[in-house]
N, C-alpha and C positions, 0 to 999 in steps of 0.2 A: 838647952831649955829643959828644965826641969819638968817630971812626968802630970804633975799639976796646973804648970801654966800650960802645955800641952791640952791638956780636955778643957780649961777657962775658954782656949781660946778657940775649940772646938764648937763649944757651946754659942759663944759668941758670933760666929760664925754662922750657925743655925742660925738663929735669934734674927741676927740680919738678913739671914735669907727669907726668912719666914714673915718678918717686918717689910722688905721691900723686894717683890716677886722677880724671877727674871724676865726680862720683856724680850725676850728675843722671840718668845715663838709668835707673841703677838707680831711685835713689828715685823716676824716675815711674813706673818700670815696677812698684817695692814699689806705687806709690801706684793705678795700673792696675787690682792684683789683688782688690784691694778693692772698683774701683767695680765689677770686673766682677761681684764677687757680690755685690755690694748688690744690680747690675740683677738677678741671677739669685733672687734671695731678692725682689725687686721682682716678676717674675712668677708666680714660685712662688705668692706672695702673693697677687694677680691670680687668678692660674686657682683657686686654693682657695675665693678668694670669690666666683667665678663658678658654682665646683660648689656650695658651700656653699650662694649665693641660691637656686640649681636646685633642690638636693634640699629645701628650705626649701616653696620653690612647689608643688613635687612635694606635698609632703607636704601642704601646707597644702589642694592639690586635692583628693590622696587622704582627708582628714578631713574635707571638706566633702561627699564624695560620698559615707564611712561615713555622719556624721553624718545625712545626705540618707535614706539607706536603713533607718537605725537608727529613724530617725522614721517610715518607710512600714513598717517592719518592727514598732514598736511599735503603729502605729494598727491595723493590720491584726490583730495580736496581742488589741487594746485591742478591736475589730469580733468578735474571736471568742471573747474571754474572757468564764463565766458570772458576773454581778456577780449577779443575783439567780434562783429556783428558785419559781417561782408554780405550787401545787398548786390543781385544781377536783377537789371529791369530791360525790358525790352517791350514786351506786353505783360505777355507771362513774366510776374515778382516771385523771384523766388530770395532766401535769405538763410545765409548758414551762420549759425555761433559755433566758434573758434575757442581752441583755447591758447596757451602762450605757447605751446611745440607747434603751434597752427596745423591742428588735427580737429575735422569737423566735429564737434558733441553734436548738434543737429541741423537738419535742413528741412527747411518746410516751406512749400508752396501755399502765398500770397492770395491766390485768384485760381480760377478753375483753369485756364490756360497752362497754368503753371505747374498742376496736377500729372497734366498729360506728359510733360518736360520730365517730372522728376521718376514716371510708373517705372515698375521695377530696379528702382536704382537704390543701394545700400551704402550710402556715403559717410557714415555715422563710423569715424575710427580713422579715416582716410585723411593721408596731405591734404591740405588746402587746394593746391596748384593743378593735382590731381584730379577733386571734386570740380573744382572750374572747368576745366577741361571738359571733363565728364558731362557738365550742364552746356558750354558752346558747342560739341559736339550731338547733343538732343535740339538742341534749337535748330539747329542747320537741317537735320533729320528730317524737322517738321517745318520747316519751310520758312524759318527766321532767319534774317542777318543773311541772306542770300540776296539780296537787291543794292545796288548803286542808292546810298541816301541814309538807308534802314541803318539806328543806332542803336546800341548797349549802354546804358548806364551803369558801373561800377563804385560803389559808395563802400564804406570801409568807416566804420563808426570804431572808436577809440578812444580814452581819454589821454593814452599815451600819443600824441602826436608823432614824435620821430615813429615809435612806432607803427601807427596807422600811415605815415607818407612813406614809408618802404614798404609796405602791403599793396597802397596803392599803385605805386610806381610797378610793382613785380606783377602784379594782376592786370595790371593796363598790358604791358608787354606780353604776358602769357596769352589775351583775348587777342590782343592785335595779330599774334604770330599763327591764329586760327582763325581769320576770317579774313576773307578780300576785298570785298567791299563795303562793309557794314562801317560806319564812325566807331572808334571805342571812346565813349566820352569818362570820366571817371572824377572822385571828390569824396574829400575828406573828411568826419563829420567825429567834433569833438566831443561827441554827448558818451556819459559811459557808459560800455557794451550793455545790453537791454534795457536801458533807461530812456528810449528816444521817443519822440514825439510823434511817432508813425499812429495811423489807423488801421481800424479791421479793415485786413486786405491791400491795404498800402503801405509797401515798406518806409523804413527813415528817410532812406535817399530818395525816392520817389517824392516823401511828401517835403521834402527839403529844397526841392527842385521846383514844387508847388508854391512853398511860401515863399520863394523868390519872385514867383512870377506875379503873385498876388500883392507883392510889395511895391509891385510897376503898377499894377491897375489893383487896389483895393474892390470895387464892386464882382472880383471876378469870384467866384462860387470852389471852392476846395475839391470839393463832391464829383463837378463838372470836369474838372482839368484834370482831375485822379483819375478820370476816366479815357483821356489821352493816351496815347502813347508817348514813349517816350522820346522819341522823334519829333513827336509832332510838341509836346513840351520845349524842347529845347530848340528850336525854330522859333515858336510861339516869341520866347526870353529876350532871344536875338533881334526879334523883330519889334522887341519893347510893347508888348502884350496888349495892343491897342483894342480886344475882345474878343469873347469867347468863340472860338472856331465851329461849326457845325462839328466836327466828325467826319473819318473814314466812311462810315457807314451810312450815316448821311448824306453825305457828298455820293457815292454809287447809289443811293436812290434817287435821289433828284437826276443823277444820270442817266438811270432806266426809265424815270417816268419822262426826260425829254427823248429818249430812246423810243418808245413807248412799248419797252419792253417786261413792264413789270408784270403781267398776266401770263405770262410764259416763264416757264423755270427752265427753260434751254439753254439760256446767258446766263456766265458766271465773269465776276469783277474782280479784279484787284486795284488798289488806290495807294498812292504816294503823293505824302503832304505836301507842301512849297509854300510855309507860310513866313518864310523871311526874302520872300519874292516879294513884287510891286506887279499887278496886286496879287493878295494874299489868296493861292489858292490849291486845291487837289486837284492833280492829275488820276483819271478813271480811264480805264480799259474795260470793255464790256470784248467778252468771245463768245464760243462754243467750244465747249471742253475737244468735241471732235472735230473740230478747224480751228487750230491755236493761231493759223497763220495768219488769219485775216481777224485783225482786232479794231476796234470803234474806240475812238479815243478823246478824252473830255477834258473839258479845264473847267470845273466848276469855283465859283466863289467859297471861300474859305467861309466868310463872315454870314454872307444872306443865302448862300446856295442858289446864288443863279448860275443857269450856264452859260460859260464863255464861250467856250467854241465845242464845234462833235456836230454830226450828222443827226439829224431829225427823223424818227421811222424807218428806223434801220431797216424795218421787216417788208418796206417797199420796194420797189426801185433804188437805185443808185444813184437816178437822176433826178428823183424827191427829194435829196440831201442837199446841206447849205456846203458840204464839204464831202469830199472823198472818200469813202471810206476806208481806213484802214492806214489813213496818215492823217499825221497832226504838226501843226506850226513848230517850226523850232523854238526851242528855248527860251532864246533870246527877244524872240519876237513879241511873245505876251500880246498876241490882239483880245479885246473887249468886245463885247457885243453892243452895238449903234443904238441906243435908247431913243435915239432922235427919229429913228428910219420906223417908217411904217412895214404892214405886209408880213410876210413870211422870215422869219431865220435876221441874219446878219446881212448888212453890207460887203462886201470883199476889202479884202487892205490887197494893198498895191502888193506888199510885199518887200523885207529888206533888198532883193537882189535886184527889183526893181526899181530902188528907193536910188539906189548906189549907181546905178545906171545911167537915171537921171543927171543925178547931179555931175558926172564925170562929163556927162554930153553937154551939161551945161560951163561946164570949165573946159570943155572944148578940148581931153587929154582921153586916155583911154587906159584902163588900169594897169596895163601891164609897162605903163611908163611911170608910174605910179612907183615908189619907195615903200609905201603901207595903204593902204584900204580900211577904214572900219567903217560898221553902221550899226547902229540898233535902235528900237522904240524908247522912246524918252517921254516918261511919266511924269503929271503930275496929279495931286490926293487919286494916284489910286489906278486916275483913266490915261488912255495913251493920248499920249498930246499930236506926236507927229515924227518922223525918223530924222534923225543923227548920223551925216554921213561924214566922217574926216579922212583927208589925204593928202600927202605931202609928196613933194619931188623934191631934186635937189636945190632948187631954187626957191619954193615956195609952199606953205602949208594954208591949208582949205577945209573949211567949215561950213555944212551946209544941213540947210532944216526942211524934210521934205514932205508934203502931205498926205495923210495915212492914207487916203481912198483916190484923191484925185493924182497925185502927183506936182501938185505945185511948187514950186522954189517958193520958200514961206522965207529963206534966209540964207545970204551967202556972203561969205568974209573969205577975202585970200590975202597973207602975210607971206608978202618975197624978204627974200634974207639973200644976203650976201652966197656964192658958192663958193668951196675952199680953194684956197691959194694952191695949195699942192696938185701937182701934174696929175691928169688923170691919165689911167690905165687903161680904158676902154672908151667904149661911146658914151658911156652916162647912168647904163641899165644897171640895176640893182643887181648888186651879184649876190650869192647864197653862202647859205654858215658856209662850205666844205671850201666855196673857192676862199673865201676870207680866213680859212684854216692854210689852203696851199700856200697863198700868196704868204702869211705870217711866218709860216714853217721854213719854205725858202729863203726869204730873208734873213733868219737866223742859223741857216746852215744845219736846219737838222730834219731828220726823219722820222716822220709822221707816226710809224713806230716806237719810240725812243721817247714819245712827248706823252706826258700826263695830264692833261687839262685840266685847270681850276677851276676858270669862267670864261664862261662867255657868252656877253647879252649884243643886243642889240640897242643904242640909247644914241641921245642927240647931244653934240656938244659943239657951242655956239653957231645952233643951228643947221648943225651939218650932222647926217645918220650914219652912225659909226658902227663898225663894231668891236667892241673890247673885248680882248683875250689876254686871260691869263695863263701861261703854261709853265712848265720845267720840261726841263731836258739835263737827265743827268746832276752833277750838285749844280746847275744855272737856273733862275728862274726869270722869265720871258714876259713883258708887258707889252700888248700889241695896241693901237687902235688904225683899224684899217674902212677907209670912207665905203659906202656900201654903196655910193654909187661909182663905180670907176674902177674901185681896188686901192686906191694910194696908199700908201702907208704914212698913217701922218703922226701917228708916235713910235719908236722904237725903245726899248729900257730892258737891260739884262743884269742884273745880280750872280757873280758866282762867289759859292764860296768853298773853306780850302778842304782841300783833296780830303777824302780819306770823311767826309760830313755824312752821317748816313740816312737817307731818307729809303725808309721799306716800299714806300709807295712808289718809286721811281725803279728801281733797282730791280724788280722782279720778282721780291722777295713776298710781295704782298698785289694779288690782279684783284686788281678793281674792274666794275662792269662799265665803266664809261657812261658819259652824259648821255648819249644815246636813249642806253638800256636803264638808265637812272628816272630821263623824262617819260619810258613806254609802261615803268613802276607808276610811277606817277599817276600816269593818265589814267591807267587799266585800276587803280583803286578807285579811283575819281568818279569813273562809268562815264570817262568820258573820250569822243575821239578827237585823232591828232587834229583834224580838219577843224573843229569846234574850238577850238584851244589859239588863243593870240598873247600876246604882250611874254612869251614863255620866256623865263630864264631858269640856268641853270648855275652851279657853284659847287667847288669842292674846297670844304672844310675841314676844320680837325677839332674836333671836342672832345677834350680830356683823351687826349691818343689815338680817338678813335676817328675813321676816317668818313666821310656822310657828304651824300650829295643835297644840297640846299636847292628845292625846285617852286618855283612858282608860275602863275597860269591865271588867267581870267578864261571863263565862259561860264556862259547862258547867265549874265547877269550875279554871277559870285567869282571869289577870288579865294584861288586854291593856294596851299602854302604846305610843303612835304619835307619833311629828311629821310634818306633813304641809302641805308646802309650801304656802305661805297665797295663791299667786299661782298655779302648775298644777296644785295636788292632788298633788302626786306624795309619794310616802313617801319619808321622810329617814329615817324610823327606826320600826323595830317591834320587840317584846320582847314577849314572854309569859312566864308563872310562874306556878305552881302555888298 
């Protein structure tokens, strides 16, 4: 190329540069603005997600340390809220709230009675089981639940039922295994814990006890029966609430003013209800605190407050009095005072043991040829009508009605029956539980030792008085009936079964106290003696493993019904009924 077209094309060159610019530095610097906000939108991005994880952490601390406190703040809540409302009634109401570890939150005394019950006690933090204790233990102190009759009410309000009936159940047995003779009555009350229907001064179960009774007799007063005991409520029930009772306290003034001791503060009283007795009444004792041994003793009317029976001016003579002082009619007898009789006090009743005399002299036998003896006063609305004597021999049973005052035969029925076919053993005499044990025992070849006894009563079978016995001996078990008069043995029945079967009760492995010391459980809660006590049977059972003696009993006009732990004697269960 020649040195001419060389600068043309130099020039040219120019020209074109100068004509169309080069865009490079623009399009990197177009291309620049971009990265710079990518980077910019690249940190932006950055810092967001570093505040984001922060307040992420933040937060996830801050819920864990709610969460943290929401849990202290619920248990704490869960420590102080009332799950269940456990009432003791007796006189003195007292009433603890419970929480779900059954740890008292509080206890507070109902009634001024109940004041005295709770003085210096700090039960606020304590087991349940504990606190109970703590309060049978202050009632006994002060002179509660120490009497043959006197009962406890235990109520257990809930809305959790399973839960309030194993409250119940544990607290029935805790009071039971602390008193002797008091009843533990007890019930379940499904209102939720402090929401319940109760009055100033009268707990749930008290007033629960109340509206039952008022549901038998509508006219009867809330106010009034609140002011019962609870004893005297739960008789009241039984006896289908036919009106309002006077009162303990009433019933011992009307006794003092037929005493005519109420201007003298020398006599001090005590009173026990009987108003699911015929008729409906309080038993009073009037003494001297310095001569407890010679006590004056009442039956006042439950309903009008008259008196039945008790000496007249005690402060006389001895020989002023319609009665004795310092005894009273048994139980069973219930005499009424003669409305009809003019003069002075009552009439005299003959008496059951004279009632029973009679009528033997009249069937021309004399008790000890006799099989059984009964007698009692037989009521009706209310008054004694006339004595009830029945006896049987082997041949024949006798009914007889005999007149309260005079002694007359008002009635007499004798039913002969066939005697049994089977040989007799003796002359005829009634023989006793132990021979009707020998004679059984021998029979089956074993030793009186060696035998565990089930049952065994005393009953009639086609007309013939038996007695039945159950026993074991070893793995065999023994069905007796042996005639009680003679001895025969007129059933025999043995079951064995095979070697090696294990029964603890038999074996040695497990002593039980025997029928014996099962029926002397019995009695001694009852407040009642052997001597008083007829128609008794005893049983040994097994409930869910466990071993129990089944006792039952009539006297003084009720009928007793026991289980009684077959290993420490202890009562599992007691019930009476009219």
């Amino acid at each position: 190329m020649s040195e001419k077209d060389t600068k043309l094309k130099q020039r040219l060159w120019t020209a074109a540069e100068h004509a169309a610019p080069d865009p490079l530095e623009r399009i990197l610097s177009a291309c620049e603005e971009p990265r710079k906000e990518e980077q910019q939108m690249k940190n932006a991005r950055t810092t967001n997600s570093i505040r984001r994880r922060w307040v992420s952490l933040t937060a996830a601390a801050m819920l864990a340390v709610l969460v943290g406190l929401g849990a202290g703040i619920q248990g704490w809540r869960s420590g102080q809220t009332v799950a269940s409302v456990v009432s003791l009634d007796v006189n003195p109401s007292i009433q603890l709230q419970v929480n779900r570890k059954e740890r008292v939150l509080s206890a507070e005394p109902l009634n001024a009675d109940a004041w005295t019950i709770l003085k210096d006690m700090e039960l606020e933090g304590t087991q349940l089981n504990v606190a109970v204790n703590a309060i049978v233990g202050s009632l006994l102190q002060n002179g509660y639940l120490a009497e043959a009759g006197s009962a406890i009410l235990i109520s257990v309000e809930d809305s959790d039922a399973q839960r309030a009936g194993r409250l119940e159940a544990e607290l029935n047995q805790t009071v039971s295994a602390a008193v002797e003779k008091a009843v533990v009555l007890s019930q379940v009350l499904t209102y939720d814990a402090g929401q319940t229907p109760g009055t100033a001064g009268v707990s749930a179960g008290k007033a629960a006890l109340v509206q039952s009774i008022q549901a038998l007799n509508g006219s009867l007063v809330f106010e009034d029966l609140a002011a019962l005991s609870v004893e005297e409520l739960w008789q009241l029930r039984d006896a289908g609430a036919p009106g309002q009772p006077i009162g303990m306290a009433e019933a011992a003034l009307a006794a003092q003013a037929y005493a005519n001791v109420l201007e003298t503060d020398s006599f001090v009283w005590e009173a026990d209800a009987e108003l699911d007795e015929i008729p409906a009444h309080y038993e009073v004792e009037l003494y001297q605190p310095h001569n407890k041994d010679l006590k004056y003793e009442y039956r006042v009317d439950a309903y009008t407050g008259e008196v039945l029976t008790g000496p007249a001016n005690i402060l006389q003579t001895a020989g002023d009095s319609t009665e004795t002082p310092g005894t009273a009619p048994a139980p069973s007898q219930k005499p009424a005072a003669d409305t009809a009789g003019t003069g002075s006090g009552t009439r005299s009743l003959i008496g059951e043991a004279q009632a029973k005399s009679i009528a033997l002299r009249h069937a021309g036998l004399q008790e000890s040829g006799t099989l059984y003896c009964n007698v009692w006063a037989e009521y009706d609305e209310g008054r004694m009508e006339h004595y009830e004597v029945e006896f049987g021999t082997d041949s024949a049973r006798y009914e007889y009605e005999i007149g309260l005052y005079d002694g007359a035969v008002l009635k007499s029925e004798q039913k002969a029956f066939a005697a049994p076919s089977a040989p007799s053993a003796s002359s005829g005499t009634a023989i006793s539980e132990a021979r009707a044990k020998e004679i059984a025992f021998a029979h089956a070849g074993v030793q009186a030792a060696d035998v565990v006894m089930e049952q065994m009563k005393l009953d009639w079978e086609d007309g013939v008085q038996v007695y039945e016995l159950e026993f074991r001996a070893g793995n065999t078990e023994y069905e007796y009936e042996i005639a009680a008069a003679g001895g025969a043995v007129l059933k025999a029945e043995r079951d064995t079964e095979p070697a090696g079967t294990h029964h603890p009760e038999s074996g040695g492995h497990v002593s039980h106290i025997g029928m014996e010391a099962a029926k002397a459980a019995a009695l001694r809660h009852a407040g009642v003696a052997a001597g008083d006590a007829w128609d008794m049977k005893c049983e040994l059972d097994c409930d869910d493993g466990r071993y129990l003696y089944e006792v039952e009993f009539d006297a003084g006009g009720l009928e007793y019904e026991y289980e009684i732990d077959a290993e420490t004697g202890a009562v599992l269960k007691a019930e009476r009924d009219s």
